[in-house]
C-alpha positions as CSV (number, residue, x, y, z in Angstrom):
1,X,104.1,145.3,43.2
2,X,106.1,145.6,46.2
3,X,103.6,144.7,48.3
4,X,102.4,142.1,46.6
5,X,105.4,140.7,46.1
6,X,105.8,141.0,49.6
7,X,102.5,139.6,51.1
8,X,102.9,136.8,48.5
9,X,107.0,135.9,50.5
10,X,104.8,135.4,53.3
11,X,102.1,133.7,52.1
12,X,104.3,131.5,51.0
13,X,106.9,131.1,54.2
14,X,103.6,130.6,56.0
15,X,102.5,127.6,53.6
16,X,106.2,126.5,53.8
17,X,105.8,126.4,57.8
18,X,102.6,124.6,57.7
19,X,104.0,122.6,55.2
20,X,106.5,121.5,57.7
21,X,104.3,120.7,60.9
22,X,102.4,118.6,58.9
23,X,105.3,116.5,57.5
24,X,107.1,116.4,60.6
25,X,103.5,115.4,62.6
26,X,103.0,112.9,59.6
27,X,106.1,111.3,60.2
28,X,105.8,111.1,64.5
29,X,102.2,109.7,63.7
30,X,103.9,107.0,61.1
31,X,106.4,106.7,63.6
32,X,104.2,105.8,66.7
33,X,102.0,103.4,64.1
34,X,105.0,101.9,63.4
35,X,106.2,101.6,67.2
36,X,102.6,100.3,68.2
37,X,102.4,97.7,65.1
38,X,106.3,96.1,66.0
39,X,105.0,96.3,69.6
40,X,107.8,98.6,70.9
41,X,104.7,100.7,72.9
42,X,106.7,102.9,75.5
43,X,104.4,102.0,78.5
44,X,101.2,99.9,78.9
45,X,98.3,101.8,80.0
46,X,95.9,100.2,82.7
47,X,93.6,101.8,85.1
48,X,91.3,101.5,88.4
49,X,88.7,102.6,90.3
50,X,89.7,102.6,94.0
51,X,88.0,104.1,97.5
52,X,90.4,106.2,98.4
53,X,88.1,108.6,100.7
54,X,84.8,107.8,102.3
55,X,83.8,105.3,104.6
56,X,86.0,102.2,103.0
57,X,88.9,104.6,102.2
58,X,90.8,102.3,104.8
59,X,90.7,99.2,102.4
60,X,91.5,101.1,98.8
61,X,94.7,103.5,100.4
62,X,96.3,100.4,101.5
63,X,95.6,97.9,98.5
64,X,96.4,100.7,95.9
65,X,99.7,100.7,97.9
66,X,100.2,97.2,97.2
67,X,99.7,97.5,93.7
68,X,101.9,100.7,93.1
69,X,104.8,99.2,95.2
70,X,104.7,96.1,92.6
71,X,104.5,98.2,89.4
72,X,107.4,100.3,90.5
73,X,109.6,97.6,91.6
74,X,108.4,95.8,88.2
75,X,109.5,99.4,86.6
76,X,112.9,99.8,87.9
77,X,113.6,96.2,86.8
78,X,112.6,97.2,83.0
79,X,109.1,96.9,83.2
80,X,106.8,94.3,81.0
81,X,109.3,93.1,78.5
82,X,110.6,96.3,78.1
83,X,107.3,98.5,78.6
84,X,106.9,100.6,81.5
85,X,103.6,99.9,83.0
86,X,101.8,103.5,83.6
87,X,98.8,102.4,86.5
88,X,96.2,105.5,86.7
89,X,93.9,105.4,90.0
90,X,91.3,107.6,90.6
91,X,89.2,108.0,93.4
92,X,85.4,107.2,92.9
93,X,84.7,107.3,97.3
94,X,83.2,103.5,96.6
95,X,80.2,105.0,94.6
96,X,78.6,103.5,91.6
97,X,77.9,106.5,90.1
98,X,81.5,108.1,90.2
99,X,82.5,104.9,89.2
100,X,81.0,105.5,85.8
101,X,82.1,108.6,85.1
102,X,85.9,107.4,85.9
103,X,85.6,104.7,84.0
104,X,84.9,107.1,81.0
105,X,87.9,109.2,81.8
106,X,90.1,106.2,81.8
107,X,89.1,104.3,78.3
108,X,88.1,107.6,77.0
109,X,91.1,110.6,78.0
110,X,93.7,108.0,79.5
111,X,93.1,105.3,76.6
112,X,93.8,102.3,78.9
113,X,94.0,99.1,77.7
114,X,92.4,97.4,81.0
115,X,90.9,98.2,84.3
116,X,93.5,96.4,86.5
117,X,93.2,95.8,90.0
118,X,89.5,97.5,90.9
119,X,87.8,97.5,94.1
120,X,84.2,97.4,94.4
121,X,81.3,94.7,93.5
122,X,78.4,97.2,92.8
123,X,80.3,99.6,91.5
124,X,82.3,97.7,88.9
125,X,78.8,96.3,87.8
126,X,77.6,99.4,87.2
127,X,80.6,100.6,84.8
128,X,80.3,97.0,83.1
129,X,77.9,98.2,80.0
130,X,80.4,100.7,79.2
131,X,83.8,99.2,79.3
132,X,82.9,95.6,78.8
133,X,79.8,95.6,76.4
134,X,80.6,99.4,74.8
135,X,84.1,99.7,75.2
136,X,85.6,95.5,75.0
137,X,88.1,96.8,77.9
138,X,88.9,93.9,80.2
139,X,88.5,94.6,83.8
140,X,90.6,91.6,85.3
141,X,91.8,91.2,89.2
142,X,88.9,93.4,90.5
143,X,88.4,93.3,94.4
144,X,85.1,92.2,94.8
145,X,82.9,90.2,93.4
146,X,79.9,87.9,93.0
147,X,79.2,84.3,91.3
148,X,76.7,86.2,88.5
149,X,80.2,87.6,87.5
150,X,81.3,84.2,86.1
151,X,78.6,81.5,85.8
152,X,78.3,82.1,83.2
153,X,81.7,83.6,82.4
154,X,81.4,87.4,80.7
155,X,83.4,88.2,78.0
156,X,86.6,90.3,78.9
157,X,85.8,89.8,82.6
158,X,88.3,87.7,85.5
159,X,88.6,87.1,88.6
160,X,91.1,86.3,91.4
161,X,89.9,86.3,94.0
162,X,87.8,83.4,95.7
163,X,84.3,83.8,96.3
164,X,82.8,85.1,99.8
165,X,80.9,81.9,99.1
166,X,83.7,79.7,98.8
167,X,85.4,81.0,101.8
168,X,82.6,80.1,104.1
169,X,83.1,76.3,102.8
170,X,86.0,76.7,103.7
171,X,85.9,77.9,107.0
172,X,82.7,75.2,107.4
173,X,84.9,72.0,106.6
174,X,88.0,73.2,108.5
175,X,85.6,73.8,111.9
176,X,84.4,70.2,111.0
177,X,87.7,69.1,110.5
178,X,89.1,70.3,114.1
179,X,86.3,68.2,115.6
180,X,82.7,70.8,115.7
181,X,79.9,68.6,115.9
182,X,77.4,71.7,116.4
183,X,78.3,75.3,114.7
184,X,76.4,78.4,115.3
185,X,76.9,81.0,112.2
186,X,77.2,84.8,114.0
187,X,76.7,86.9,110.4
188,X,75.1,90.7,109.9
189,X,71.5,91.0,108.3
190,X,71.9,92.4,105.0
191,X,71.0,89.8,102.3
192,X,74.6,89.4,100.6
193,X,75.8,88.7,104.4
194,X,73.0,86.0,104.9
195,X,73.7,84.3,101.0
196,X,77.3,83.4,102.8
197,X,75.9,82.5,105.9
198,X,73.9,79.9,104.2
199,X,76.3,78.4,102.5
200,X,78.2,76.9,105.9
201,X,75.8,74.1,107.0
202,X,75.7,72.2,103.6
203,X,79.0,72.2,103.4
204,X,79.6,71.2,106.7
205,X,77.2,68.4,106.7
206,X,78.9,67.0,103.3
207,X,82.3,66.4,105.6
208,X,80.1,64.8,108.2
209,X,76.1,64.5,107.9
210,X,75.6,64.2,111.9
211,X,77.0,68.2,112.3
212,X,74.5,70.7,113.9
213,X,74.8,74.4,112.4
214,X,72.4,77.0,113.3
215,X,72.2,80.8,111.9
216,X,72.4,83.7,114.6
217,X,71.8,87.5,112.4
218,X,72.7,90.2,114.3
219,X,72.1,94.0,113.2
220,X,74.7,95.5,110.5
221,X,77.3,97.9,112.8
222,X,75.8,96.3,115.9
223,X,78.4,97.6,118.4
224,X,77.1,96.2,121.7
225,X,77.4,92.6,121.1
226,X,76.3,91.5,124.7
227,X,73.0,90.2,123.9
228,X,74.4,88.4,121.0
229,X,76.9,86.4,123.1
230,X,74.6,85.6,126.0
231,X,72.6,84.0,123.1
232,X,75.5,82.4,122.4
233,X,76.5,81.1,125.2
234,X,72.4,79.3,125.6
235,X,73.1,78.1,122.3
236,X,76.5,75.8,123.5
237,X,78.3,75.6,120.0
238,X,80.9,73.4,119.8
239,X,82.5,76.4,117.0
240,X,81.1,79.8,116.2
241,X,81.8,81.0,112.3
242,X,82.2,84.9,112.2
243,X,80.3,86.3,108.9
244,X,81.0,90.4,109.9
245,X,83.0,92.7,109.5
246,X,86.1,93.0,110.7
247,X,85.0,96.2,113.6
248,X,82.0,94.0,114.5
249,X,84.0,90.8,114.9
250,X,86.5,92.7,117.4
251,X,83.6,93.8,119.0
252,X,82.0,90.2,119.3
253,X,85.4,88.7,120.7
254,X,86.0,91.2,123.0
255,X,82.7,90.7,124.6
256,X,82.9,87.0,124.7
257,X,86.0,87.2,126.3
258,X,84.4,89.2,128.7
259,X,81.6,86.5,129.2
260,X,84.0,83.5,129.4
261,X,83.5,81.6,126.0
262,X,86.2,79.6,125.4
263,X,84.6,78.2,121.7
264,X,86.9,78.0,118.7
265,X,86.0,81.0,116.9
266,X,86.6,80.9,113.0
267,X,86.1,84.0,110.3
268,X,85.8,85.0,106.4
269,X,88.6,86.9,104.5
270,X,86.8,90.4,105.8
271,X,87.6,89.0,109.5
272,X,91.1,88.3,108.7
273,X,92.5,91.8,109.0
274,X,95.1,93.7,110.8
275,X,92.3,96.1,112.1
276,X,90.5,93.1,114.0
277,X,93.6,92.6,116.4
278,X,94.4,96.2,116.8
279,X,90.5,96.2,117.8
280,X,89.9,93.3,120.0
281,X,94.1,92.7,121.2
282,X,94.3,89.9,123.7
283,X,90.2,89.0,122.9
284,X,91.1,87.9,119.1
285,X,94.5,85.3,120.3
286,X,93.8,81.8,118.9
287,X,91.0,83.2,116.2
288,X,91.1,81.6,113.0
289,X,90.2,82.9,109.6
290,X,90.8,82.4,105.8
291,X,92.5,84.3,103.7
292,X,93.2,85.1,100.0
293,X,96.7,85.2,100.0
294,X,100.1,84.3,102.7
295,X,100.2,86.3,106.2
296,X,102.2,89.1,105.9
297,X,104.6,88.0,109.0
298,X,105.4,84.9,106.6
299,X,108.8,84.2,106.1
300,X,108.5,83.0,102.8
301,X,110.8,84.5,99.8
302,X,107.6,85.8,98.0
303,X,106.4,87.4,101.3
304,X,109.9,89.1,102.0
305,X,110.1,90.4,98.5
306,X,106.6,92.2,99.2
307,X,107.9,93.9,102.6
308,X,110.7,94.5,100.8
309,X,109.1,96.8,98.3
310,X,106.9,98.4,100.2
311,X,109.6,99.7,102.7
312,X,111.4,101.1,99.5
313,X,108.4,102.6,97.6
314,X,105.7,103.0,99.9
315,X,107.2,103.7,103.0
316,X,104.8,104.7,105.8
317,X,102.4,101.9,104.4
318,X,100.8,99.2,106.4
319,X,102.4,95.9,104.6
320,X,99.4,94.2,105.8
321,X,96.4,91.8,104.0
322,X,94.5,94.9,101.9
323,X,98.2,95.8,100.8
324,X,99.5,92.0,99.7
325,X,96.0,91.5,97.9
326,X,96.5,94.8,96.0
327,X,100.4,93.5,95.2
328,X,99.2,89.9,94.2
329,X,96.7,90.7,91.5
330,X,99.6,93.6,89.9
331,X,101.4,90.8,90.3
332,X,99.3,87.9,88.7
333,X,98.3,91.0,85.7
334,X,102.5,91.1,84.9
335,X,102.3,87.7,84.7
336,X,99.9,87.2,82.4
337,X,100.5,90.1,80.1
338,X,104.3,89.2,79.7
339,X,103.0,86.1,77.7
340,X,101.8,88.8,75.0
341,X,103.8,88.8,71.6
342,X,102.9,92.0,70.0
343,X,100.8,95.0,70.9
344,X,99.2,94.9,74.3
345,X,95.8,95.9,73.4
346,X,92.5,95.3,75.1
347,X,92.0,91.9,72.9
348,X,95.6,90.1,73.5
349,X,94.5,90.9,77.4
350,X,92.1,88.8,76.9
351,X,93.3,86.3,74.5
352,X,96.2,86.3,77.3
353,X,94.0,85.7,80.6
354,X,91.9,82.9,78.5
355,X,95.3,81.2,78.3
356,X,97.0,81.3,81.5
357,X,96.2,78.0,83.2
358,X,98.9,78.0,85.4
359,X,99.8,81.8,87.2
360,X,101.7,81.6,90.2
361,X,102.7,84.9,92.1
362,X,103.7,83.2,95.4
363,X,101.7,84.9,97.8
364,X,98.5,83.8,96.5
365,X,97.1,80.4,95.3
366,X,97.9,79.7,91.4
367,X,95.5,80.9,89.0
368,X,94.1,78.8,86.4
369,X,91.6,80.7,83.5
370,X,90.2,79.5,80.4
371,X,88.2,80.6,77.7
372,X,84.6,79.5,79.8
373,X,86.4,79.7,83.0
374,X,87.1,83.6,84.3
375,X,87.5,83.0,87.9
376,X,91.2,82.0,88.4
377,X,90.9,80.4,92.3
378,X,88.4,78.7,94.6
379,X,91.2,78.5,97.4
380,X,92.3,80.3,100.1
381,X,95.1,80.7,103.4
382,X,94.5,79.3,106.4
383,X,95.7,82.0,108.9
384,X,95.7,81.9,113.1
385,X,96.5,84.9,115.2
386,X,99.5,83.9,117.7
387,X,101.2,86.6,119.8
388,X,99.1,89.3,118.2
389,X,99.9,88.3,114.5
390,X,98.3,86.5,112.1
391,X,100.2,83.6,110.5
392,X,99.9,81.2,108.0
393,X,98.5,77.6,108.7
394,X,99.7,75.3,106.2
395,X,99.4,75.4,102.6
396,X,96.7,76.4,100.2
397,X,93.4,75.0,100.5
398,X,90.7,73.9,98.2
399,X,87.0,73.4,100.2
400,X,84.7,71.1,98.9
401,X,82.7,71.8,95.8
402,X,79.2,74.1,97.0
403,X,76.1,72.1,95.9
């Protein structure tokens, strides 16, 4: 009987115990229903896929910088009306592949509500079955891009930054505009490269039908650009539009400087990098280029408030381009999501982007989305190097509508 009696104590304390955890998790699990339902959520979790090794390592480090510098900044002030925003970046080394598998860590062990300032055109296409069709997780700011992505628009799916396409109108009117009556396109040999090199001559010929523009390819990570500026140099452009990357067009300046050309020289967004005047110095003075968002010499408030923040929270960081485009679209994404009443889940993301027709974050053109529009900007900087810096050339600018 004593035994018994004694086994049956604790049994019973045991089953008291239990009893206890289950209330006590019962109650923490009606608690955080509750908290989720009033939309108190402590933090709004967002994620991103992001090169931070491998061969393009030197474009993610720097824009992830960006982005973390906002977020922290936007933290210490109190954070989306009064969530903390908790921005998990793993690396997936630019591969498609890896890109998949992080993308089921995030929605799947880190329960994001969004992919939030990506970088990578294939890759985010690959993880788009999963997280858009599968998952309904908006991926929104990505870095990268093509005009499949939005014509027609895909559900859960935007955009801010103008298309490779787009920027070479650009860059076509505004060589037309400073006078070029005959432009010869210098662009690498890989198909997407050629798509934006096509895209310059009808432009150019909309501002003024008597315009010349020829197409010169030249081999992807050509380094010895000599034979491509003695041809030229036969060819006598008026203006030469740089379609490379930003290595090969410090190697194509240097070498025309070394050959005498003295033809206004114009680049894409990928030319319009900190790394092309550390390449090519003196050779890339006067070169002129579009941008996606303000020079970061700009004295601007908006600009100053970016250096500011990344001398605080990312300090050794280049406060360059890669790191103001990764700041711009946190930036744009605080915006946006601070419109939310209620739960930020993966739908009011949406709901929320498919409303915001007028985002400005000041160092990039204002964003305009609808519900069959997903691409927030066609626009872009105009931006010079002078004194071994690029600056800003006037405002914002629209280039005429592609045919």
């Amino acid at each position: 009987m004593l035994r018994r009696t004694s086994r049956f104590r604790r049994t019973a304390g045991a089953v008291a115990v239990l009893a206890a955890v289950a209330l006590t998790a019962g109650a923490c699990a009606g608690q955080d229903s509750a908290e989720a339902g009033s939309g108190q959520q402590s933090s709004i979790r967002i994620g991103a896929w992001i090169p931070l090794t491998g061969a393009v390592a030197a474009y993610g480090v720097p824009q992830k910088a960006g982005a973390d510098a906002y977020f922290k900044m936007l933290n210490a002030q109190g954070g989306i009306n009064g969530r903390k925003v908790d921005w998990t970046v793993k690396d997936n080394a630019f591969d498609p592949q890896q890109t998949v598998q992080i993308a089921r860590q995030l929605i799947g062990q880190d329960k994001v509500v969004a992919i939030v300032n990506a970088n990578g055109t294939a890759q985010a296409e690959a993880a788009f079955p999963f997280v858009l069709t599968q998952s309904k997780v908006p991926i929104v700011d990505e870095q990268g891009g093509s005009e499949s992505w939005y014509r027609p628009p895909r559900p859960g799916l935007f955009g801010t930054q103008t298309l490779y396409e787009d920027q070479a109108a650009a860059v076509a009117a505004w060589a037309v505009q400073d006078g070029a009556k005959k432009i010869l396109v210098v662009h690498s040999d890989p198909a997407a490269f050629v798509n934006v090199a096509k895209q310059v001559e009808p432009v150019a010929k909309k501002v003024d039908p008597s315009v010349e523009v020829d197409r010169l390819a030249v081999k992807f990570q050509t380094t010895d650009y000599t034979p491509v500026v003695s041809k030229v140099k036969a060819e006598k452009p008026d203006a030469v539009i740089l379609i490379l990357t930003s290595p090969e067009a410090a190697a194509y300046l240097k070498e025309a400087r070394l050959q005498g050309l003295a033809q206004a020289t114009y680049g894409y967004a990928p030319v319009a990098a900190e790394s092309t005047i550390a390449l090519a110095k003196n050779a890339a003075e006067g070169l002129k280029a579009v941008q996606l968002v303000k020079a970061p010499s700009d004295a601007e408030p908006a600009v100053q408030e970016f250096r500011t923040a990344m001398a605080k929270y990312e300090p050794g960081q280049d406060a360059g381009f890669l790191a103001l485009w990764g700041w711009s679209n946190a930036k744009v994404f605080a915006q946006i999501v601070k419109t939310i009443k209620g739960p930020v889940t993966s739908a009011a993301i949406t709901e929320a982007y498919e409303k915001a027709t007028a985002v400005d974050p000041g160092v990039s053109p204002v964003m305009r989305f609808g519900a069959n529009d997903h691409l927030g900007t066609r626009s872009v900087q105009r931006v010079v190097v002078k004194k071994g810096v690029w600056v800003s050339s006037g405002d914002f600018y629209t280039p005429p509508a592609r045919d």
